[in-house]
C-alpha positions as CSV (number, residue, x, y, z in Angstrom):
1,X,-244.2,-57.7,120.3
2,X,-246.4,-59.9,118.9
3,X,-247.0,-63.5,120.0
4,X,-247.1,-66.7,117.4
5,X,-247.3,-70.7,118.0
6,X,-245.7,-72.7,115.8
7,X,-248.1,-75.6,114.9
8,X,-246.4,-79.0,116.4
9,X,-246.8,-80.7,112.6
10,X,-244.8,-77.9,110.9
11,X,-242.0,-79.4,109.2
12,X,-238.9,-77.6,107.2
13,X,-238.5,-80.4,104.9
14,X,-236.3,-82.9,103.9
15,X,-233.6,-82.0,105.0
16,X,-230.2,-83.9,106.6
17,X,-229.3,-83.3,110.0
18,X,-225.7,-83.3,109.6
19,X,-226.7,-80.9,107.3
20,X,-227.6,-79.0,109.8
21,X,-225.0,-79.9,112.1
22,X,-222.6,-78.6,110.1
23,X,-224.0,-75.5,109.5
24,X,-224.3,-74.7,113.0
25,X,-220.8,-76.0,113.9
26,X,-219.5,-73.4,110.8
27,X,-221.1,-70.9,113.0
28,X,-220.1,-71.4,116.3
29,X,-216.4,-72.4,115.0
30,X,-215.7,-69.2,113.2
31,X,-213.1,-66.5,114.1
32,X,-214.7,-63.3,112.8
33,X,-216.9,-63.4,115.9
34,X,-220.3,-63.3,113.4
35,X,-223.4,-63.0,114.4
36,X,-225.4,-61.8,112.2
37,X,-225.2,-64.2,109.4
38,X,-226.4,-63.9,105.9
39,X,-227.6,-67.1,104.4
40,X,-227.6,-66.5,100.3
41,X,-228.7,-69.7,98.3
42,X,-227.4,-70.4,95.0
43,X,-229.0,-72.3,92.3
44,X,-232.3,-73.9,92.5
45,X,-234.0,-76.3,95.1
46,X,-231.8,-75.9,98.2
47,X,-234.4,-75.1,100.1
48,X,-232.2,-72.6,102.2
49,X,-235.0,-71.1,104.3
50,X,-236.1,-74.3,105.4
51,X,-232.1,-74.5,106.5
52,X,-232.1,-72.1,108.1
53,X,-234.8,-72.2,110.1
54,X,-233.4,-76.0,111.3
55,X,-230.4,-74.3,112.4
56,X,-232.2,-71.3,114.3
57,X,-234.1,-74.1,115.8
58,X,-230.7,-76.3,116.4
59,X,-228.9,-73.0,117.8
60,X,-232.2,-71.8,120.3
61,X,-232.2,-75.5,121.4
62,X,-228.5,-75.2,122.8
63,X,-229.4,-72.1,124.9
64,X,-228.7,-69.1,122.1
65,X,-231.5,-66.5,121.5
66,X,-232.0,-66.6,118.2
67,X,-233.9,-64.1,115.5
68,X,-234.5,-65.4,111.9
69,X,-235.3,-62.5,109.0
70,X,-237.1,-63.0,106.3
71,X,-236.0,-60.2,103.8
72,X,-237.6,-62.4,100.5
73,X,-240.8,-59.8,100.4
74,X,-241.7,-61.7,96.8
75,X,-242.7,-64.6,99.0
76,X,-243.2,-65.0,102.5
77,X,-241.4,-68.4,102.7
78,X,-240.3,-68.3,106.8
79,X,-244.6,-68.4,107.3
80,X,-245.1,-71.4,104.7
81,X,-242.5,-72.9,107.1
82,X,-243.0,-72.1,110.5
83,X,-247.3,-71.6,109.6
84,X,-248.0,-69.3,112.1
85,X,-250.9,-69.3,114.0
86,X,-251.2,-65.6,115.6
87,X,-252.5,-65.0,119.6
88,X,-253.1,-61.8,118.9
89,X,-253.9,-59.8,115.6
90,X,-255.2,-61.5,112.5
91,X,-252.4,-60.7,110.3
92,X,-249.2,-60.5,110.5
93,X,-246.8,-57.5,109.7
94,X,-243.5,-57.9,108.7
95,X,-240.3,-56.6,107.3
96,X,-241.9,-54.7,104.0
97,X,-244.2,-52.9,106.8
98,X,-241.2,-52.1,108.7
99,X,-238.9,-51.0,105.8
100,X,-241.8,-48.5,103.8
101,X,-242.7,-47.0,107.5
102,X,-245.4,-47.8,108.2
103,X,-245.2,-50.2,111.0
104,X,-242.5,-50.0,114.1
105,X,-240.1,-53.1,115.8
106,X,-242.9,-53.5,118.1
107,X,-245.2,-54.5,115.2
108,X,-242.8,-56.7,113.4
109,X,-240.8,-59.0,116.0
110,X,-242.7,-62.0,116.8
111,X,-242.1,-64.3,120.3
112,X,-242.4,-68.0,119.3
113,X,-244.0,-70.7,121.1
114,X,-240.1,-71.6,121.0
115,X,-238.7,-69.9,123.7
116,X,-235.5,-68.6,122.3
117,X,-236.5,-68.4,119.1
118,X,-237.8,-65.1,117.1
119,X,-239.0,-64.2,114.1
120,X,-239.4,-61.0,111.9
121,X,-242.0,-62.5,108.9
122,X,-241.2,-60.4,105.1
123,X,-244.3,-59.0,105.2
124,X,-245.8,-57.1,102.1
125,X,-243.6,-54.4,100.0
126,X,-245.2,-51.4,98.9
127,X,-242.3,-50.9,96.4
128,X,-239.8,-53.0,95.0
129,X,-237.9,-55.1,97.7
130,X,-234.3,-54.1,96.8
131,X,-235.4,-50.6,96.8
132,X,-236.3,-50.8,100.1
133,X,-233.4,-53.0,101.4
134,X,-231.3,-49.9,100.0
135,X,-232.8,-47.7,102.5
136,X,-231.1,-47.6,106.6
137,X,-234.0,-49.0,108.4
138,X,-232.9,-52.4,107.5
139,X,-229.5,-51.7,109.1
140,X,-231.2,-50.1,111.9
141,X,-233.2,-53.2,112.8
142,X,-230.1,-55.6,112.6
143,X,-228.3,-53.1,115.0
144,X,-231.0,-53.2,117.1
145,X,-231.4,-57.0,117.4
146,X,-227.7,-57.2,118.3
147,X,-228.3,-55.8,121.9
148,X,-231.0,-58.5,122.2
149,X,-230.1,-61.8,120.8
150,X,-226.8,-63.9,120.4
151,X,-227.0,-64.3,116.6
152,X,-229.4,-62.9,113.9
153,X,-229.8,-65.6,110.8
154,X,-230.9,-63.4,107.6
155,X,-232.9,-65.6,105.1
156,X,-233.1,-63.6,101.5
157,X,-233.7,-64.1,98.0
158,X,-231.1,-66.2,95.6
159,X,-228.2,-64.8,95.3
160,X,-227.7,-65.8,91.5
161,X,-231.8,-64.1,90.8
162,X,-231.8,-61.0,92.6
163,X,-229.5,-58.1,94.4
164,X,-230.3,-58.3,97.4
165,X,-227.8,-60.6,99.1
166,X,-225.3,-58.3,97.8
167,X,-227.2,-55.2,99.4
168,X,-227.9,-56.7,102.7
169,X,-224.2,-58.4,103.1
170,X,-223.3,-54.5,104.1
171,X,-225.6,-55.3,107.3
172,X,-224.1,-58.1,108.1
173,X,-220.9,-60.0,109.9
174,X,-220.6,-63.0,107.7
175,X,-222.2,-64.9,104.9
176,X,-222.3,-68.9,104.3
177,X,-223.8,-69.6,100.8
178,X,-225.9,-72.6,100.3
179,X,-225.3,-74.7,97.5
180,X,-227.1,-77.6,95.8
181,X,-224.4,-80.2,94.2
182,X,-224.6,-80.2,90.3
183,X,-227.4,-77.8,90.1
184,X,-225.3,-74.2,90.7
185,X,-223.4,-72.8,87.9
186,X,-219.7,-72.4,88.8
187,X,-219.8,-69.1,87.4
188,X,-222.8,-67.6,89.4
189,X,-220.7,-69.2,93.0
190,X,-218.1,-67.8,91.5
191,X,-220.0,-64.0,90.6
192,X,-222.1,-64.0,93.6
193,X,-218.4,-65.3,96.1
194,X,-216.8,-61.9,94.2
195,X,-219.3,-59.8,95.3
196,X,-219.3,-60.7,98.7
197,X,-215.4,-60.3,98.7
198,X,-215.7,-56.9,97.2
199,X,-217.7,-55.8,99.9
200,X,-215.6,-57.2,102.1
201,X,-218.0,-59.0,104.5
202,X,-215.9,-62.6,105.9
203,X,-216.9,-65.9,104.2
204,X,-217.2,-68.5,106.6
205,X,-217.5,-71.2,103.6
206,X,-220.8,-72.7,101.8
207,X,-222.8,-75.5,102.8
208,X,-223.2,-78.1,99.9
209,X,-226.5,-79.7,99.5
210,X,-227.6,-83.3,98.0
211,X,-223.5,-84.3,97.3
212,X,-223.8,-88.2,95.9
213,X,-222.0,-90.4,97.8
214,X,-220.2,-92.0,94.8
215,X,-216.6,-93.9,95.0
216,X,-215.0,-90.6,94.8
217,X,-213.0,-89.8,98.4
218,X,-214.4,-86.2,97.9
219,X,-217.8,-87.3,97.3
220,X,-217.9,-90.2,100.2
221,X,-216.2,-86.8,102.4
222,X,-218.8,-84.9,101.7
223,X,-221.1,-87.8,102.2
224,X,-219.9,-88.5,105.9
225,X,-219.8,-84.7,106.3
226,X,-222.8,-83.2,105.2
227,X,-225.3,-86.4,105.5
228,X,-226.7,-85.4,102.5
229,X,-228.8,-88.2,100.5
């Protein structure tokens, strides 16, 4: 295992605390016992790894051992957040590694300077990403981290872009789609909310990002709710 330190001026961006709150609350709240969680975003600019790295953080804070996976191998976003500065080797390996074979658990699972918090990076595909998501390994790993940590948070790439929130929701408990206010189609929450359903993995409701406040009672709820700007 290797070991990281997450530079002290890292910062997940703007986001709202009761944001995060409520994620976390959605999580610890719900009866389907989840924990490992798929986080799909939908739409552009809701900055759902940075989300869901606050929340790991929120969750590792109150005592849970947490591992956040970054299955996005078109961009390495969990490094850009957490930057990473390694103890040990000069790069680091990650999920793609892990996935095409080359590289073990050992290689890939990386101790933070947080205590309770983990981190499996995305690494570099040899291939193309759902292609390798397809594949058992990634099913293997989550099965794995289950006998080690209380929840596993999977970060991936948007659900309304790619497949591969519908692939890795068969490895997983639960999903909770993040969604920016006025930016998602209703049709893609609607296509992407289908497919999850088809699949049968639990919904444990989305998180809305940047609702106005307005004079409307749902948008002052959401308002007091979410703390959203």
């Amino acid at each position: 295992m290797e070991k990281i330190v997450i530079r002290p001026n890292s910062s997940a961006g703007p986001l709202r605390k009761k944001s995060v709150e409520e994620l976390c609350n959605k999580i610890l709240m719900n009866r389907e016992n989840a924990r490992v969680i798929l986080f799909p975003g939908i739409g552009r600019g809701v900055e759902k790894s940075a989300l869901t790295v606050q929340a790991a953080r929120h969750m590792a804070e109150s005592g849970k051992k947490v591992l956040i996976i970054d299955t996005d191998m078109r961009r390495d976003k969990l490094a850009e957040i957490l930057k990473p500065e390694m103890t040990g080797q000069e790069t680091i390996c990650g999920l793609g590694e892990y996935l095409s074979g080359s590289k073990t658990i050992d290689n890939i699972l990386c101790m933070t300077s947080e205590s309770a918090l983990f981190a499996v990076f995305s690494g570099k595909a040899d291939s193309d990403p759902t292609e390798l998501l397809s594949g058992d390994r990634l099913l293997e790993l989550v099965n794995l981290g289950t006998r080690y940590f209380d929840y596993i948070f999977i970060d991936c790439s948007p659900a309304d872009r790619f497949r591969d929130a519908e692939i890795i929701s068969t490895c997983v408990d639960a999903v909770i789609p993040l969604v920016v206010w006025e930016k998602a189609e209703g049709r893609a929450v609607r296509k992407a909310a289908a497919a999850f359903a088809k699949i049968g993995v639990p919904d444990l409701g989305c998180i809305l990002v940047d609702v106005p406040a307005g004079n409307s009672v749902f948008g002052r709820y959401y308002r007091k709710t979410l703390g959203n700007k």
